[in-house]
N, C-alpha and C positions, 0 to 999 in steps of 0.2 A: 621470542622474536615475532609470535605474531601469525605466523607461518604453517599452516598447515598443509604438510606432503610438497608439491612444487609451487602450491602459492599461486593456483589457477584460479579462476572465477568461482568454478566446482568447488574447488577443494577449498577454499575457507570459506562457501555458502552455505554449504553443505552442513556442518557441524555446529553454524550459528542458530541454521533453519530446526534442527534435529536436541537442540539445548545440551548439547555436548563440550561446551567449552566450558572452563571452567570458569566462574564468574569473574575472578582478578583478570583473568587473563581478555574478557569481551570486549571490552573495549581496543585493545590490542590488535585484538584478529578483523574484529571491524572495519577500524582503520586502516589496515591492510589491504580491505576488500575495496572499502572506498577507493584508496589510490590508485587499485590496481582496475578499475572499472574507468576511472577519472582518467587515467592512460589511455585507454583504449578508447577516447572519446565520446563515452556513455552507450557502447555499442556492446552486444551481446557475445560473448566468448564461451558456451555452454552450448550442451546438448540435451536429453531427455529431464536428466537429474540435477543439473543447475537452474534448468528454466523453472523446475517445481520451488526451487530455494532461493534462488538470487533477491527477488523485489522486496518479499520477506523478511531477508536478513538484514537487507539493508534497510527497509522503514523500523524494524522493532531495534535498532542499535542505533537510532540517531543521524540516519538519512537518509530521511523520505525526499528530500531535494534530490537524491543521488537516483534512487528509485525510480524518481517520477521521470525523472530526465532519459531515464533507459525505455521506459515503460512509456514514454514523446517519442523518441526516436523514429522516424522514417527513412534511413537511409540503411543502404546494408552494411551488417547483419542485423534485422530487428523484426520484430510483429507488424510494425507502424510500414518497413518495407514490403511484408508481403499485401497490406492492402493499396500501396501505391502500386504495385502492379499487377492487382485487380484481381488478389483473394479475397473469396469470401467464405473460407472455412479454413483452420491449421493445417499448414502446410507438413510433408515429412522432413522436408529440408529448408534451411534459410537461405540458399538460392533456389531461385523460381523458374532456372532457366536450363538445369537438370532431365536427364531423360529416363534414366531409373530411380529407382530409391526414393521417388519424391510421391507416395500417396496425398491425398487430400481430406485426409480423415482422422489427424494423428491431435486428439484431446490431451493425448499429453504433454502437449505445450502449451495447452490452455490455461494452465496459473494464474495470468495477467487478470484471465476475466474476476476469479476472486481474489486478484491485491486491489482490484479497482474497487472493490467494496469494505479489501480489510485497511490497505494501506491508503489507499485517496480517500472512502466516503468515511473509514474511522470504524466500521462496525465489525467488532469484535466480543466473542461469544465470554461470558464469563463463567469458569469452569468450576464455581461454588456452584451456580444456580445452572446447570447448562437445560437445553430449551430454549431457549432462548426466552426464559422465565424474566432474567436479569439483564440486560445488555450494558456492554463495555463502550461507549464513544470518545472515541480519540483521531479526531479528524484533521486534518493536515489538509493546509491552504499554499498551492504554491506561486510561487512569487509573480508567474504571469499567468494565472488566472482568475477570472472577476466572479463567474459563478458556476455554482454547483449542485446536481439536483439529483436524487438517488431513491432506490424505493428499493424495499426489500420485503418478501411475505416470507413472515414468519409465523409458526404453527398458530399464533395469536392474534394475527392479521398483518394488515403493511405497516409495516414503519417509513416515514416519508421525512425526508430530510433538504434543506434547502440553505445554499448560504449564500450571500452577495456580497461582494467587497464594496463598501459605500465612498464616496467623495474624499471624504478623509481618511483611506485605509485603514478602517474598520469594518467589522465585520457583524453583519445580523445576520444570522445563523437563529435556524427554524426548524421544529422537529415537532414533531405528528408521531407518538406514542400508541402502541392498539394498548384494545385492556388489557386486563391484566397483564400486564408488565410495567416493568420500571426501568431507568438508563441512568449511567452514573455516564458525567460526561466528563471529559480530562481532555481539558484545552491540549493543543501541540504546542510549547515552550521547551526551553532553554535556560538553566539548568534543569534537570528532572525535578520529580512532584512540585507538579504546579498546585493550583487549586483544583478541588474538583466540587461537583454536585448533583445529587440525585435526584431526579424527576420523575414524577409517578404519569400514569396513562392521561393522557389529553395533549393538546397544541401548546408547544411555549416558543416563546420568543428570544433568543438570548442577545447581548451586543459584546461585541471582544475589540481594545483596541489595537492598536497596529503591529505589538507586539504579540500578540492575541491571547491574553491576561482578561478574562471576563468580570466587564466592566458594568453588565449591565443585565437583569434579568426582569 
């Protein structure tokens, strides 16, 4: 069915986030979580342990659209609400208009901050080489936005990363490698394994067309 426990936000994020599901069945429980997040009009239905699972589960099973959209959100319940009414640190609760129970200190709903590096800028650790010796790029472009700019220090120095959607909806996509290291990159496409390519330390330039199929190096 698809179905895991009552079929909550939590509970089918939960076991995708933790590689608990059995592979026949991923696709299944995904699309489950999909529709059931699509329902709730891409607003947040979780507490402590869905927030660490949710965006996760939904960009490594094939919807980073669904993801980003949660991870957009500013109305309530979302992250995007607590800075519309003028947070500047995680809230305890997803209302802000609460008189107990609501510290302002609570990192455990801070997830968002590393999907915004694993699931929007694409950087993910590869766990042959970990160190970030090796890096995984698989960066996801969503449909309303034109650019994107991200830096990350890693033990080897920054990695610096840059894309703009051009005229023709394509995409030049720029990346600033430190030394020693190397980035195998894997365009986001539809159906799975796309192309990929591995680039050693220095600046390259790539071009992706509208499909985002790299077109050009």
């Amino acid at each position: 069915t698809g179905i895991y426990a009552e079929g909550t936000q939590t509970e089918l994020a939960m076991p995708l986030y933790w590689g608990i599901v059995p592979e026949e069945d991923k696709k299944k429980v995904a699309a489950k979580l999909h529709e059931l997040v699509e329902k709730d009009d891409y607003h947040l239905d979780v507490g402590l342990l869905g927030s660490k699972a949710l965006l996760s589960a939904l960009s490594d099973n094939g919807y980073a659209e669904t993801a980003y959209k949660v991870a957009s959100q500013d109305t309530y319940p979302s992250w995007g609400y607590w800075i519309k009414q003028g947070a500047t640190t995680l809230h305890e609760n997803w209302r802000t208009d609460v008189v107990i129970d609501n510290s302002y200190n609570h990192i455990m709903f801070g997830e968002i901050g590393a999907w915004l590096y694993k699931g929007l800028g694409g950087i993910q650790i590869d766990e042959k080489h970990p160190g970030f010796k090796h890096v995984l790029l698989k960066p996801f472009f969503p449909s309303d936005m034109n650019e994107l700019t991200i830096r990350y220090n890693t033990p080897y120095g920054w990695l610096n990363i840059n894309w703009v959607r051009q005229t023709n909806d394509c995409i030049r996509y720029t990346i600033d490698i430190p030394a020693e290291t190397s980035v195998t990159f894997v365009p986001f496409t539809m159906p799975e394994s796309p192309k990929s390519i591995t680039l050693q330390a220095g600046k390259h330039s790539l071009e992706l067309d509208f499909t985002h199929q790299l077109i050009n190096q």
